[in-house]
Wavefront OBJ file of the C-alpha trace (Angstrom):
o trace
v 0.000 0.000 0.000
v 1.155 3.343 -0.375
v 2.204 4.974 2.399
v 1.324 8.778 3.913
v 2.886 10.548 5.902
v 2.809 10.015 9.846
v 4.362 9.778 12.786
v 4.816 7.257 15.867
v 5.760 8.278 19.554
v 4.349 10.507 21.929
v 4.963 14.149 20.690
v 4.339 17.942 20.522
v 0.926 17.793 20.925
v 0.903 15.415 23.566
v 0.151 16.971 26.409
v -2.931 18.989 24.726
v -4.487 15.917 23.883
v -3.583 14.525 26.808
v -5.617 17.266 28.591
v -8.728 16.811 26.181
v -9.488 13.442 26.598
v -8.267 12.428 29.799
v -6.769 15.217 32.317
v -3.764 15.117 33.942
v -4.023 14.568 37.739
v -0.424 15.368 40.185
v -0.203 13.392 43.459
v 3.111 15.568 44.416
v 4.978 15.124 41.429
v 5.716 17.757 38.845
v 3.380 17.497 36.002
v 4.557 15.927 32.635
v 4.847 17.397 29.263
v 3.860 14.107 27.690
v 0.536 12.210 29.253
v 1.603 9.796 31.825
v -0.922 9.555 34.839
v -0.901 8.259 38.555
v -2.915 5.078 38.667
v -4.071 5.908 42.246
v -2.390 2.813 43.460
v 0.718 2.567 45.514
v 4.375 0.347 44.508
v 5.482 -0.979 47.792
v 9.117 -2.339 48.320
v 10.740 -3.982 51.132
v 13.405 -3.949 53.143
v 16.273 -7.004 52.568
v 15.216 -9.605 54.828
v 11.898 -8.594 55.729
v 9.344 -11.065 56.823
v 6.866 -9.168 54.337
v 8.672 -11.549 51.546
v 5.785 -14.206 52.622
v 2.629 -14.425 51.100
v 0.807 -14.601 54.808
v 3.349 -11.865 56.197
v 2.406 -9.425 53.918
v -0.622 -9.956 54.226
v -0.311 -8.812 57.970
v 1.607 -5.758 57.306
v -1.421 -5.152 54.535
v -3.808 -5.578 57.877
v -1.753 -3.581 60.528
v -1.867 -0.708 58.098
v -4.928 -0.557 56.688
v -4.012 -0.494 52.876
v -5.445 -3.304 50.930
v -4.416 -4.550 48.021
v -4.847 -3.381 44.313
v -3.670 -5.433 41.855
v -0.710 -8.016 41.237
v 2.234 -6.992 42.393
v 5.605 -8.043 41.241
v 6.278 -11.475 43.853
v 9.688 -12.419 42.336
v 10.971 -8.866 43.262
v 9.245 -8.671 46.738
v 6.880 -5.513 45.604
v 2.935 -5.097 46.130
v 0.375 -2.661 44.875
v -1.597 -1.683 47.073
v -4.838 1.269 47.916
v -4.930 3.262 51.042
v -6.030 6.921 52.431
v -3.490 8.880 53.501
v -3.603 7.019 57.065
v -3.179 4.139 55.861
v 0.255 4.974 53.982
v 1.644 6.683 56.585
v 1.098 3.616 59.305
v 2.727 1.427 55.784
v 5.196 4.073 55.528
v 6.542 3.766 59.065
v 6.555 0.139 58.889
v 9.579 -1.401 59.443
v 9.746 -3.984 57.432
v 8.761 -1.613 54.410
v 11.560 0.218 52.513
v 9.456 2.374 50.250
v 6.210 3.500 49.083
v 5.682 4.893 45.742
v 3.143 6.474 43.371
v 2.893 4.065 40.504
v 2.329 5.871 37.298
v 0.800 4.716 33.895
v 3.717 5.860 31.500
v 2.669 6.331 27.611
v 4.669 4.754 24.864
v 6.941 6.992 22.929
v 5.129 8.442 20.214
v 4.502 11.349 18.319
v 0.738 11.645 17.625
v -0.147 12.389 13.836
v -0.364 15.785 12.286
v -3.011 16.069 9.836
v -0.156 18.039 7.696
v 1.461 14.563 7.734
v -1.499 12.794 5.753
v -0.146 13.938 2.049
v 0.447 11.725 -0.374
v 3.175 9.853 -1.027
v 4.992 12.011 -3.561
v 6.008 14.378 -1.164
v 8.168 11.692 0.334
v 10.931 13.052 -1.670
v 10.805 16.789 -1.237
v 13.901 16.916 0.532
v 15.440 14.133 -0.209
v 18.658 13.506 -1.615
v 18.915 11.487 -5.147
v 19.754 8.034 -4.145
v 18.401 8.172 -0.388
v 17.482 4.761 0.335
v 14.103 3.592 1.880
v 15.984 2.530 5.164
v 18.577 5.073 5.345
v 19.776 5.395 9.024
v 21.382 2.126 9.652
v 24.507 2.952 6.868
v 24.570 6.303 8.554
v 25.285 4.698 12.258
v 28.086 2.739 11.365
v 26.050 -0.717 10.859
v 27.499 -2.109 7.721
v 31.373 -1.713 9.521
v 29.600 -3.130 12.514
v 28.166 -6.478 10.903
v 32.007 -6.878 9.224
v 32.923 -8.276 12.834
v 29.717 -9.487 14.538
v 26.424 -10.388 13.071
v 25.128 -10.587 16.700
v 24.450 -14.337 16.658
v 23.297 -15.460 19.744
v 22.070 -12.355 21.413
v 18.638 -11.460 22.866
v 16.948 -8.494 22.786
v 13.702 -7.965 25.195
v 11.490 -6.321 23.467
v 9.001 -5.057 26.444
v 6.478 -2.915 24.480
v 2.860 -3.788 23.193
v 3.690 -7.183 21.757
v 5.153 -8.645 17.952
v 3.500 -9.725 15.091
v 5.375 -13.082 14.637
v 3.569 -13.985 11.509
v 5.146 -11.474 9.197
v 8.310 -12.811 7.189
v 11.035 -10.637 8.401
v 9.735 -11.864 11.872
v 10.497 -15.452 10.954
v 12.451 -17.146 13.466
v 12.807 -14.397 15.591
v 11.191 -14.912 18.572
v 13.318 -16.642 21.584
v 10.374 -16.626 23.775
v 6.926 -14.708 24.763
v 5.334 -13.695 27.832
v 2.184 -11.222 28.583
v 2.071 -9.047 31.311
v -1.783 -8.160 32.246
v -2.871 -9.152 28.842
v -2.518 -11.951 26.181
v -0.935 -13.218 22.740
v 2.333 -11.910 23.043
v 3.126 -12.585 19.336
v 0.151 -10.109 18.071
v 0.343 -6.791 17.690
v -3.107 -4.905 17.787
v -0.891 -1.742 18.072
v 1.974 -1.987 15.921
v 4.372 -0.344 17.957
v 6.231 -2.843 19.456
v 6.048 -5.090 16.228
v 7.850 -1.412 14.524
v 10.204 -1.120 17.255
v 11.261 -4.902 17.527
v 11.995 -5.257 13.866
v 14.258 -1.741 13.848
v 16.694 -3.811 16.921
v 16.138 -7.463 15.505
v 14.260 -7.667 12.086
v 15.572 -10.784 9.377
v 18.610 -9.405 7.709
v 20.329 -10.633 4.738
v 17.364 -12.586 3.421
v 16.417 -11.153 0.425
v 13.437 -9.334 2.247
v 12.298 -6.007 3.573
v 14.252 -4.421 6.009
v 17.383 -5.403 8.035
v 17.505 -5.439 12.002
v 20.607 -3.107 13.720
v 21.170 -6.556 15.576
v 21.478 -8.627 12.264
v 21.162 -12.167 14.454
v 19.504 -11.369 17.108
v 16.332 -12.781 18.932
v 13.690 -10.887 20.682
v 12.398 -11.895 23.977
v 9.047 -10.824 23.738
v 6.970 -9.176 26.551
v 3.936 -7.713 25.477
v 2.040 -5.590 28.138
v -1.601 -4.431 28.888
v -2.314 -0.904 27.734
v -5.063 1.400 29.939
v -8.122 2.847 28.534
v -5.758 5.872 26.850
v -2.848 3.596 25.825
v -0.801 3.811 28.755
v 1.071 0.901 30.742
v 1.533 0.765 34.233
v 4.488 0.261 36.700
v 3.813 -2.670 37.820
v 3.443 -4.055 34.104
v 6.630 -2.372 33.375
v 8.726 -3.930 36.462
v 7.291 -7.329 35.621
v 8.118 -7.243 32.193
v 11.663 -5.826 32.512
v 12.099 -8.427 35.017
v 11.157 -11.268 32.497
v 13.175 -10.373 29.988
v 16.209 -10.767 32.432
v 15.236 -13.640 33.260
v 14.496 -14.909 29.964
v 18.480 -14.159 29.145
v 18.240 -10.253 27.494
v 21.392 -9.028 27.501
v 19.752 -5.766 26.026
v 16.427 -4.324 26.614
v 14.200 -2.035 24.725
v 12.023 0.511 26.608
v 10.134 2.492 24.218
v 7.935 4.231 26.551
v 8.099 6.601 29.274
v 7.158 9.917 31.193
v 5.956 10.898 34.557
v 8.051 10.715 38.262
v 10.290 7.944 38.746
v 10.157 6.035 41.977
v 11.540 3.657 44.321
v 10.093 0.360 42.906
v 11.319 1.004 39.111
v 14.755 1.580 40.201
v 14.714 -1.357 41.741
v 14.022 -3.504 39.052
v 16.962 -1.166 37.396
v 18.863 -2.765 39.588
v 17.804 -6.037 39.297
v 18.514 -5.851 35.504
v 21.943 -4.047 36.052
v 23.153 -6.400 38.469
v 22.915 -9.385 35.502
v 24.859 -7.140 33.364
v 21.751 -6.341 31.145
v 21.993 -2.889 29.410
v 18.646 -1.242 29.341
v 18.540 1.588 26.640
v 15.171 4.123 27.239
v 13.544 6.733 24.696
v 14.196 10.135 25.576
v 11.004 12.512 25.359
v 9.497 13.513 21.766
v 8.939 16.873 23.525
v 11.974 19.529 24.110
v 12.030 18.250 27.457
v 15.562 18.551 30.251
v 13.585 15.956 32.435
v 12.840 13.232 29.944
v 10.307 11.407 32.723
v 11.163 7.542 34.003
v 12.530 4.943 33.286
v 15.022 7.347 31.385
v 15.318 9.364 34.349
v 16.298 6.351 36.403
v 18.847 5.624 34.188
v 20.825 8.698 33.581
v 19.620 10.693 36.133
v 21.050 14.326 35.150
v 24.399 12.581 34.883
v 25.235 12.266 31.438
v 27.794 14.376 30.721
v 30.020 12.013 33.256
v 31.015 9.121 30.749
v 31.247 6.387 33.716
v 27.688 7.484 35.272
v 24.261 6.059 34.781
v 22.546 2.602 35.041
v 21.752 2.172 30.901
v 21.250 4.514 28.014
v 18.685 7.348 26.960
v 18.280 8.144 23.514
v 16.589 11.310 21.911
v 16.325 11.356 17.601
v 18.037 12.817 15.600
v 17.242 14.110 11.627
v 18.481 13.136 8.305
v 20.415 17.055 8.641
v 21.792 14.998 12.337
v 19.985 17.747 14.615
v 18.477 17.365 17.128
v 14.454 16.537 16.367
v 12.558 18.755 18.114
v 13.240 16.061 21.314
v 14.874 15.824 24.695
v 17.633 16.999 25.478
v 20.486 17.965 28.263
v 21.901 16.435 31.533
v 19.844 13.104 30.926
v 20.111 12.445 27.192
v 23.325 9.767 26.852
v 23.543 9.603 23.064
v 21.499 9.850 19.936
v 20.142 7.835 16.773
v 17.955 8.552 13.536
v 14.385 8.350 14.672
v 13.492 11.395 12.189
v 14.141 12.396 8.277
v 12.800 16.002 9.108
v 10.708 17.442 12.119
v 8.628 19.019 9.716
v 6.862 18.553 6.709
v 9.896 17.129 3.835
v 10.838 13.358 3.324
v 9.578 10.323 4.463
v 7.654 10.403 7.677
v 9.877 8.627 9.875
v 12.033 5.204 9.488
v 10.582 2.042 7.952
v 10.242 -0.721 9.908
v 8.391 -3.715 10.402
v 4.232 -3.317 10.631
v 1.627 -5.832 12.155
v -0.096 -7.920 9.356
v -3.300 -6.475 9.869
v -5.320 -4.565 12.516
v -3.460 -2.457 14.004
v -5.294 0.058 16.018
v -3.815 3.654 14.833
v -4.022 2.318 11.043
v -6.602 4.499 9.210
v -7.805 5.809 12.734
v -8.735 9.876 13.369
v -5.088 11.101 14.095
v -6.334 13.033 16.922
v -8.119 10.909 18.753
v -6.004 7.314 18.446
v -2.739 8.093 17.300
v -3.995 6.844 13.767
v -1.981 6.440 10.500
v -1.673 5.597 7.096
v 1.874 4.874 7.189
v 1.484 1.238 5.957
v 4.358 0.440 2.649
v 4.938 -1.996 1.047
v 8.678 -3.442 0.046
v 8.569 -5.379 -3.098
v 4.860 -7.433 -2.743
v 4.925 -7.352 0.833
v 3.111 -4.710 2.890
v 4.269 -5.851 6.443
v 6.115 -2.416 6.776
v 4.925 0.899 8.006
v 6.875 4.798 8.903
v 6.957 5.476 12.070
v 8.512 8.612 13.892
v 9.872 9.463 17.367
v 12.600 8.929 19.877
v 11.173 5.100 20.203
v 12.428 4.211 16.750
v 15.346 5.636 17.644
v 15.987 3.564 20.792
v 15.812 0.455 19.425
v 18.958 1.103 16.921
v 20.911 1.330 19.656
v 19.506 -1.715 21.943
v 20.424 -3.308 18.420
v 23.839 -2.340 18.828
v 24.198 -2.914 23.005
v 23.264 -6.352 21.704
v 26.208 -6.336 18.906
v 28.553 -5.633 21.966
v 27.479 -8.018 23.992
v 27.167 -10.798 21.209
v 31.005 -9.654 20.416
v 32.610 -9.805 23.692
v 30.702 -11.505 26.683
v 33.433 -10.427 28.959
v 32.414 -6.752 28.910
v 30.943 -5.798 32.056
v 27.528 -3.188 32.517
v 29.684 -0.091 32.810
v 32.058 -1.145 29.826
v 29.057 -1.578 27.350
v 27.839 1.768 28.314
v 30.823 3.494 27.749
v 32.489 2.251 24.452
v 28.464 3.360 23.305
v 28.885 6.810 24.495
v 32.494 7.160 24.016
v 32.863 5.687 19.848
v 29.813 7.583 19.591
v 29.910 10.817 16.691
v 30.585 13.539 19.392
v 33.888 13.615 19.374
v 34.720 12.502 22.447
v 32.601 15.445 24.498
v 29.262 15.468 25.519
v 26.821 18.184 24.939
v 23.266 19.131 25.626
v 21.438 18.624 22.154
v 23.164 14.743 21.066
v 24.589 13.594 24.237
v 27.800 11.753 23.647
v 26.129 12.197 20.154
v 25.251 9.665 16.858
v 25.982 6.409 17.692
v 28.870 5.165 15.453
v 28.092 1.221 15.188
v 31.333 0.202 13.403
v 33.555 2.413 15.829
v 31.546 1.162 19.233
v 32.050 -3.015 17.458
v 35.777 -2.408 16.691
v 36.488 -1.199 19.998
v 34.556 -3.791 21.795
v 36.993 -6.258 19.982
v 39.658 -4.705 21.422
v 38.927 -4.307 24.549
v 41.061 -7.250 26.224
v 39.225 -8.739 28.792
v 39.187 -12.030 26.869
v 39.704 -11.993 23.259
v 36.544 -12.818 21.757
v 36.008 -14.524 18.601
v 34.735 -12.719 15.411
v 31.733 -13.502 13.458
v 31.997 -11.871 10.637
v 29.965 -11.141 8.082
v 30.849 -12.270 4.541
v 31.831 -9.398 2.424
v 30.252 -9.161 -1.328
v 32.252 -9.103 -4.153
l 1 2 3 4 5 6 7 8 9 10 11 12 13 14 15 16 17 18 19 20 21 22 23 24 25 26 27 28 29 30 31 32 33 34 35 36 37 38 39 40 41 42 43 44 45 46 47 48 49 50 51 52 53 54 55 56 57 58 59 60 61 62 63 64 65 66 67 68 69 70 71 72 73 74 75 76 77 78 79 80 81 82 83 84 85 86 87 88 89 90 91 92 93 94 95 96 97 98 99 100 101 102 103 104 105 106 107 108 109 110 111 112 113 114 115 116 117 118 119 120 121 122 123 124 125 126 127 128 129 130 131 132 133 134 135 136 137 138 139 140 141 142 143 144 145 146 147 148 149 150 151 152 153 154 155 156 157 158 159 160 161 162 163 164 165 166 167 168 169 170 171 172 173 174 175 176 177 178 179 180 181 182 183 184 185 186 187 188 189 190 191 192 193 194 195 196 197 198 199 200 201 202 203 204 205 206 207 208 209 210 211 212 213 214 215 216 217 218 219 220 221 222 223 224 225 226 227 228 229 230 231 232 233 234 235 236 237 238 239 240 241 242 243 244 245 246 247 248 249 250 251 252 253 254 255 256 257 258 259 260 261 262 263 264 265 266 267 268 269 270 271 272 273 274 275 276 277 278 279 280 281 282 283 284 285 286 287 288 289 290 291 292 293 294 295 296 297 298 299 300 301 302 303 304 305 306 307 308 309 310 311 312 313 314 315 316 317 318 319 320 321 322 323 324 325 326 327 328 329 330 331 332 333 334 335 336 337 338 339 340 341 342 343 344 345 346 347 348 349 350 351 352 353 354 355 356 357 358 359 360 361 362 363 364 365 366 367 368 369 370 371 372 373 374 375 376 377 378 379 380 381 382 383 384 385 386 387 388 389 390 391 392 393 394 395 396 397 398 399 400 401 402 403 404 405 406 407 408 409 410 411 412 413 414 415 416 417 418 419 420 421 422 423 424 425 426 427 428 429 430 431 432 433 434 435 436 437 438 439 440 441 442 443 444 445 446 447 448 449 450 451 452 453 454 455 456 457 458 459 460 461 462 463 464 465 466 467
């Protein structure tokens, strides 16, 4: 089919529309730009040791208290959800056995609503546009092709914790390690599309004579799809369960294309959980001109990017096909950049190409202002499975693509080495600053100095060079 022009991620006219159609409430927190929302229920966490760890003894600190219980929970990580007046939380609060109690916020996915401006047809895709441009242009741009000379990523897993992947489509084939929902079902659908667009950027079937190619050439997706709210939004505790799954199901590299709103006590812990098994977690930036890009980015650089060595995983804001900043976060939390853009405005193609659910996705053909809807569907030779999408999410998974190259490369490399050779072989020179971060990610120079980096020697996959 086609395609329009549109946009993906969560973006300059976010927070009006946010306001329209479902308010914005603030439990103590400073408000968001973008639309994420207290839930009204409470993360609990517990101190190391506690009794509470038991089924039956949290249950009595629930009773002491007076809270009650609202939902799940995360068991395996010792954190409950709970409901309470303000009473109530501040007996919890003074508990002993409890080490924190949080507002858990709904947090939106990346994206940059549609502009009507964006619906034209298809011919303007090449106002702007160099002669020669290819359809999928940012990968040659980062470095990729040096990148795949040395490492085709076999073996690595990506955990793709966003609204689920389409595993039917072709360049999904054989993808798939394993798949787990998180307060919904069929992890291999897609009623969305944006975690099917976002999987196939880090992972997608390269070199096989079909659509697109994936920034992690071999690597396999560990698939967590989670339940979205009435507006779209997914909650904490979804989000701690499913980052804590895709540890455990053996991501060496996650994906977190969502964000926005306060951090708090119980996300960082599962941070920590993830850091702790040397898993890098890379998180969109906002689509909005933000300084305070909302959690989990804030969790993970938090105001300490310009200090190479700091930081628990990797924010990304987009860049443009002119590599400027998009229109996106930016300063003290932003760790580097990638392409999630051809032009925050009106020329070129409207956003990167990437892989597209099958059929039904929600946003497809839907009033722009009211669900995020699209007609960014293309096809690629006879196959329509692809889509443009636009926003710091597309750009996060190019470089959870590469964190995965890295760790593929040289398993030796500990949590703090992967982050650094990513900021450090990165396009800025070797300085941060406030609109890039560390800047571009270079793929080929981040691979090469992986290799050389001896704390084992590590053997090369490389990728057969054509004649």
């Amino acid at each position: 089919m086609a395609s329009t022009q549109t946009s993906d991620g969560h973006g300059r006219r976010a927070a009006l529309i946010a306001v329209v159609l479902v308010g914005l409430l603030s439990l103590g927190a400073a408000p968001s730009a973008e639309a994420a929302k207290p839930t009204g229920r409470y993360l609990v966490t517990f101190e190391k040791g506690a009794t509470a760890r038991s089924s039956a003894a949290l249950s009595a600190v629930i009773a002491r208290t007076g809270v009650r219980r609202a939902g799940r929970g995360v068991p395996a990580l010792s954190i409950a959800t709970v409901r309470g007046g303000p009473g109530a939380l501040a007996r919890l609060r003074r508990d002993r056995s409890v080490r924190s109690v949080s507002v858990e916020w709904e947090r939106d996915l990346r994206r940059v609503p549609n502009d009507p401006a964006l619906s034209t047809p298809e011919t303007r895709d090449t106002d702007g546009v160099p002669p020669g441009t290819p359809i999928q242009w940012a990968l040659a741009r980062e470095g990729f092709p040096s990148a795949w000379d040395v490492t085709t990523g076999q073996g690595a897993i990506v955990g793709a914790v966003d609204s689920g992947v389409d595993g039917s489509i072709a360049d999904m084939s054989g993808k798939i390690a394993s798949a787990d929902a998180v307060g919904t079902s069929a992890p291999t659908s897609d009623s969305d599309g944006h975690g099917t667009h976002t999987a196939g950027l880090a992972c997608a079937g390269t070199d096989n004579g079909a659509g697109i190619a994936g920034a992690g050439w071999g690597c396999r997706l560990a698939v967590v799809k989670l339940g979205q709210g009435s507006s779209g939004g997914i909650s904490d505790q979804d989000i701690i369960e499913g980052i804590r799954i895709a540890v455990d199901r053996g991501a060496q590299a996650i994906n977190l294309s969502f964000g926005g709103g306060a951090p708090n006590s119980a996300l960082g812990q599962v941070i920590d959980y993830a850091a702790g098994k040397g898993v890098v977690l890379v998180a969109a930036a906002s689509n909005n001109p933000d300084v305070d890009q909302g959690a989990p980015a804030s969790l993970l650089q938090p105001g300490n990017a310009p200090d190479l060595s700091a930081g628990r995983g990797l924010v990304v804001t987009a860049a443009d096909f002119s590599d400027r900043r998009a229109g996106t976060g930016l300063g003290s939390q932003i760790s580097v950049a990638a392409y999630g853009f051809f032009d925050d405005g009106p020329l070129g193609p409207p956003g990167l190409i990437s892989t597209f659910p099958a059929s039904g996705a929600s946003r497809e053909g839907a009033p722009p202002l009211f669900a995020g809807g699209c007609a960014c569907r293309r096809a690629i030779g006879s196959d329509d499975d692809y889509g443009y999408l636009a926003g710091t999410s597309m750009a996060t998974p190019q470089v959870t693509g590469l964190a995965a190259l890295v760790s593929a490369l040289n398993p030796s490399l500990s949590l703090r080495d992967k982050l650094t050779l990513i900021k450090q072989r990165s396009r800025g020179g070797g300085t941060w600053g406030p609109e890039l971060g560390w800047g571009i990610i270079d793929a080929g120079r981040t691979v090469d100095a992986a290799r050389r980096l001896d704390r084992v020697v590590p053997a090369s996959r490389a990728r057969a060079k054509r004649g």
